[in-house]
C-alpha positions in Angstrom: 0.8 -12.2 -24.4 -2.2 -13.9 -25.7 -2.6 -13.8 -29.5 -6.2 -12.6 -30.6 -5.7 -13.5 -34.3 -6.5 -17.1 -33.1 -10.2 -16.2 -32.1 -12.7 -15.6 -34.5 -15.5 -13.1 -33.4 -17.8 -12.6 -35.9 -20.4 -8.9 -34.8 -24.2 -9.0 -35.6 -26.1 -6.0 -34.6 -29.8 -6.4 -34.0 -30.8 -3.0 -32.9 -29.5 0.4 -33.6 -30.6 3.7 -32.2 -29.3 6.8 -32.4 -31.2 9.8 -30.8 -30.5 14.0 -31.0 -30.9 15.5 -28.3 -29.4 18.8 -28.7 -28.5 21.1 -31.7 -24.9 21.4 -32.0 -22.2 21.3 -29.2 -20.5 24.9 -29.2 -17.0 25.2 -28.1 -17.2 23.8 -25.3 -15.6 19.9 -25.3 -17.8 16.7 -25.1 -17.6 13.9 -22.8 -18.6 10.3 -24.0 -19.8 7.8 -21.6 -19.8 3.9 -22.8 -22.0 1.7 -20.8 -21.5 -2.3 -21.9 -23.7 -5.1 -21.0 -22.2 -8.8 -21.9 -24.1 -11.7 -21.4 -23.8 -15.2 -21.7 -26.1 -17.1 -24.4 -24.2 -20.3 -25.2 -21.2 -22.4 -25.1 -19.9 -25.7 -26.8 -16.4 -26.5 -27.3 -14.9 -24.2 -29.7 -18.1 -21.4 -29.5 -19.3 -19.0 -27.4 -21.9 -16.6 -28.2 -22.7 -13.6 -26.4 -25.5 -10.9 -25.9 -24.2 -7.5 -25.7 -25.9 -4.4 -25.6 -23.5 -0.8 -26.1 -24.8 2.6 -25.0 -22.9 5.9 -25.6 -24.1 9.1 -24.3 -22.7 12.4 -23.9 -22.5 15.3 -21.6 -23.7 17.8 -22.4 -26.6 15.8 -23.5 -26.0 16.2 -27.8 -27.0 12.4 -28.4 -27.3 9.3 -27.5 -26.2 6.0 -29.1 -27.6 2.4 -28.0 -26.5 -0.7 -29.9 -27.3 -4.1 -29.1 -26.5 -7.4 -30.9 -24.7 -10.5 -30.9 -21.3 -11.9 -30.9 -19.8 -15.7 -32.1 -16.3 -16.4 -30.8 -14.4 -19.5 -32.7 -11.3 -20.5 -31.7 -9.6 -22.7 -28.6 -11.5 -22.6 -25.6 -8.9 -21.4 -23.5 -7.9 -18.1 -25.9 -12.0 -17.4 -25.7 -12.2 -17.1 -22.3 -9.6 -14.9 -22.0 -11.5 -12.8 -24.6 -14.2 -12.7 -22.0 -12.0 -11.7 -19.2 -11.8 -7.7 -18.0 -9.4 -5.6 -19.3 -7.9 -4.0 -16.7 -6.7 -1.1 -18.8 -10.5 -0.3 -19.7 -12.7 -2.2 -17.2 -14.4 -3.9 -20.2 -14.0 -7.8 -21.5 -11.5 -7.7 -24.2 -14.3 -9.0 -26.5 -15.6 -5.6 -26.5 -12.6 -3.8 -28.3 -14.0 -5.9 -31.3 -17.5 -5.5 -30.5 -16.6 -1.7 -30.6 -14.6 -1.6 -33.7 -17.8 -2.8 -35.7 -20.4 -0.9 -33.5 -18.5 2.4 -34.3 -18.9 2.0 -38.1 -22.5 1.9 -37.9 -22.8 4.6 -34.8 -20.8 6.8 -37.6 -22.9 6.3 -40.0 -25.9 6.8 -37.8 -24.2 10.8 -36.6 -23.6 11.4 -40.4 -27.1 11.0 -41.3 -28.2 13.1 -37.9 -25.5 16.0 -38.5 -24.0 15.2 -34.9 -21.0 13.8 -33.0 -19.8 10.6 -32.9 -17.2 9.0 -30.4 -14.1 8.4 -31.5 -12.9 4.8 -33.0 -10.5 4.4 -30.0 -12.7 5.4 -27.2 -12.4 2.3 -25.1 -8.4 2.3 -25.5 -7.9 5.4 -25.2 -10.9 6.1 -22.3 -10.3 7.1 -18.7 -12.2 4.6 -16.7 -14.2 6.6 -13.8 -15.7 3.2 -11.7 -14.7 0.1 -11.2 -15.0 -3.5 -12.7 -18.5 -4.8 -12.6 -19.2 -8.2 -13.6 -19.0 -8.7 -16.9 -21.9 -11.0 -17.1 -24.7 -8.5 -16.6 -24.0 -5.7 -14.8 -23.3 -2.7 -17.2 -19.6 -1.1 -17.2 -18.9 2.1 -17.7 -15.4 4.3 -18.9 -15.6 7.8 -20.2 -13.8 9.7 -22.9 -13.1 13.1 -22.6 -12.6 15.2 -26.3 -13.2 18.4 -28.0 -14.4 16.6 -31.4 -17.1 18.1 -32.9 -18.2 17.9 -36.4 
């Protein structure tokens, strides 16, 4: 089991949009689609940094979520690669749980000041993957989240 304490991975997002597209969901539940782009910008011993770009949308169409950014990993360069590697439990490089984690702080705050839905914190561990593993250099990857949240 690899321990990801011993890679740093420090999150700066660059562009934020959040767009309403409908008023309200009603009672019927909400599916959440997450399509990540991860791209190589560069590498020295010890550092990688890494364009990504996070879209979440949902259907029915209530709003849409795009984040892009950037992402330093610090640590051995074995332990960062295997950041970079798929996770086969949610088709995305495991980078991307801790992409997520800081991207969903500022999607949050971006539905509270649009009075809509958000995705929940755990939607790529707890998402059902609906396609398989792209590359995880530049094609997008997609899972999907089913839930009845609404706020």
């Amino acid at each position: 089991m690899t321990n990801w304490v011993d890679v740093s991975v420090l999150v700066e997002i660059t562009s934020l949009l959040a767009t309403r597209l409908s008023e309200g969901v009603g009672s019927t539940g909400v599916r959440f689609d997450l399509s990540v782009k991860l791209e190589e910008k560069e590498r020295r011993s010890g550092r990688v940094v890494v364009l990504f770009g996070l879209t979440v949308k949902t259907k029915p169409n209530v709003v849409k979520y795009e984040v892009e950014g950037s992402a330093t990993l610090s640590g051995k360069d074995g332990l960062i690669d295997q950041m970079l590697k798929i996770d086969p439990k949610t088709n995305v490089p495991f980078v991307f749980h801790r992409v997520y984690q800081h991207a969903f702080t500022a999607i949050y705050t971006m539905a509270s000041f649009l009075g809509t839905i958000y995705p929940p914190p755990d939607l790529l561990s707890s998402g059902k993957q609906d396609l398989p593993t792209e590359s995880a250099k530049e094609q997008p990857t997609s899972v999907a989240q089913t839930s009845a949240q609404a706020k």
